[in-house]
N, C-alpha and C positions, 0 to 999 in steps of 0.2 A: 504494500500500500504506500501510497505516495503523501509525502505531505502536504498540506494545504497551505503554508506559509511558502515551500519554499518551490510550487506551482504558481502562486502570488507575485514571488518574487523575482521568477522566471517571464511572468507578463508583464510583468512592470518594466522588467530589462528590457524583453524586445518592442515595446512601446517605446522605450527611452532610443532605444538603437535607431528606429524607424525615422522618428522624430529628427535625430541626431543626424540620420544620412540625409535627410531631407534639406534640413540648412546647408547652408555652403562651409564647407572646412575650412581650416585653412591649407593651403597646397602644400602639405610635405608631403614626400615620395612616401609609397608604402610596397612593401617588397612582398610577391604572392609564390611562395616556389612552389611550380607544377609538376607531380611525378608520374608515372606509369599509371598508377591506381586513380589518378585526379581528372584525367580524360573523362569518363564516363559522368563525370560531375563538374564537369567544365561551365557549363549554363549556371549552375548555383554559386559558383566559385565568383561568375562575372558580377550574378546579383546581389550576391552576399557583401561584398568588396566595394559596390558604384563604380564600378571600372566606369571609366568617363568622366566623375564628377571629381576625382581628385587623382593628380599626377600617380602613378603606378610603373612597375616593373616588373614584365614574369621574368622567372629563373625557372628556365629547364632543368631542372638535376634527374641524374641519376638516370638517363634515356641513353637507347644504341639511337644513332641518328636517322633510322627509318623511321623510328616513334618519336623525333626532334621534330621530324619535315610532317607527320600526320598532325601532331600537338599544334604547330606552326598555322598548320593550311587550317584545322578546326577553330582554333581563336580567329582569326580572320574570318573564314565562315559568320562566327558569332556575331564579330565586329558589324557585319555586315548588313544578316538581318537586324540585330538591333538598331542599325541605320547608326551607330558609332563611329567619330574620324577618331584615328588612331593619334592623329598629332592636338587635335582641337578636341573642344577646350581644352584639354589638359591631356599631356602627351602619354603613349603608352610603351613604355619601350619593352624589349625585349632583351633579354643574355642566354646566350648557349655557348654549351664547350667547342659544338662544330664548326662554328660561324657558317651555317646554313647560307647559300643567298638570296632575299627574297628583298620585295620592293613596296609591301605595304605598310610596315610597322617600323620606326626609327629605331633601330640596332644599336646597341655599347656594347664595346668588346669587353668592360670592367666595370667594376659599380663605381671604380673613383671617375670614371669619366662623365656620370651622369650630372645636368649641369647643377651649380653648387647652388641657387636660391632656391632649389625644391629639399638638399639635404640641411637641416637645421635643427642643431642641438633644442630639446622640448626643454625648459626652464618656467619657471611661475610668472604668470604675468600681475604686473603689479595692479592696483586697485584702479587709477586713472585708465589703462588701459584694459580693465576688464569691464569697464562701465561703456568704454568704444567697444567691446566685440561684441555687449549686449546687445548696442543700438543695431545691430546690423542683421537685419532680417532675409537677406533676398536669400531665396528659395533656389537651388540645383534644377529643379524641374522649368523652371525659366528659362534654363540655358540650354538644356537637352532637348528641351522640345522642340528648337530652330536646325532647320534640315543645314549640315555643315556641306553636307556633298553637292549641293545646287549651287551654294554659294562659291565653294572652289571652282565650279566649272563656270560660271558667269566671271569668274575673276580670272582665268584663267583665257575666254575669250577678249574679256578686256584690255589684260596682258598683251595680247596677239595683235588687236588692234590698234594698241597703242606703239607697240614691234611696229606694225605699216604704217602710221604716219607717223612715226620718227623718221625712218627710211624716204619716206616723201618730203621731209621738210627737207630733209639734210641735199637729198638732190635738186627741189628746187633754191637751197642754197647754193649748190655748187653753181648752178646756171645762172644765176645770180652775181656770183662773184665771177663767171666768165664774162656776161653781158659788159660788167662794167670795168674789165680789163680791159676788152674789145673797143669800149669808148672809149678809153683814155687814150689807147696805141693812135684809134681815128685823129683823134685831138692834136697827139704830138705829130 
């Protein structure tokens, strides 16, 4: 038989947790390592964690690298349906011993490489700034809810566009600067 205090205090946690993933954190890295046995619970792992709403890192351990490259191509699957950018809002990187090569998730070959204002010593915050972290309400699901993949590819056309009239300004500059060569030689 189960206690009723500590069933109580079991719902009160995951109330407090919910609650708690739901505000915005603050962005420190949090390190998820993935093994052989965590595949199969890979979807809870993502859920349980916010993967997306605060900076993250898998670590592959302990895989021969045919289960490196299924673990790899799965999270990205994930990524995907959940409609997740691996670099936005908050970057997801990955480490493995293979260095695999793939092209959707920001790769470190070490954890000193990952960049330093996500690693930061947890210390007490003093009282002036615990009454700023109170004021600060916005919500993660604000931020998730905006499609990131439309907007890379609308900025990515824009990019392209803005590639071709550079390209045309700079050539009708050059014709520009021949024209008024041209004049000055007529001149002299």
């Amino acid at each position: 038989m189960t206690d009723p205090n500590t069933q109580t205090c079991d719902s009160i946690a995951s109330v407090c947790n919910e609650v708690y993933n739901k505000c915005m954190k603050v962005p420190l890295l949090q390190k998820i390592e993935i093994s052989i046995k965590d595949l199969p619970e890979l979807e809870d792992i993502f859920r349980k964690n916010s993967i997306g709403s605060i900076p993250t890192i898998l670590i592959f351990t302990e895989m021969t690298i045919e289960h490196t490259k299924k673990a790899i191509h799965a999270c990205e699957a994930l990524c995907r349906q959940k409609d997740l950018d691996p670099s936005l809002p908050y970057p997801l990187y990955i480490l493995n011993q293979w260095q695999i090569e793939q092209s959707f998730f920001p790769e470190v070959s070490d954890l000193n490489n990952i960049p330093r204002h996500f690693v930061k010593k947890i210390k007490r915050v003093k009282k002036r700034e615990q009454n700023i972290l109170d004021k600060v309400v916005t919500l993660s699901n604000r931020i998730n809810n905006h499609h990131v993949t439309g907007d890379l590819e609308y900025i990515a056309l824009k990019a392209k566009d803005n590639k071709r009239l550079k390209e045309l300004c700079s050539e009708k500059n050059f014709y520009l600067d021949l024209i008024t060569k041209l004049g000055q030689e007529q001149e002299a």
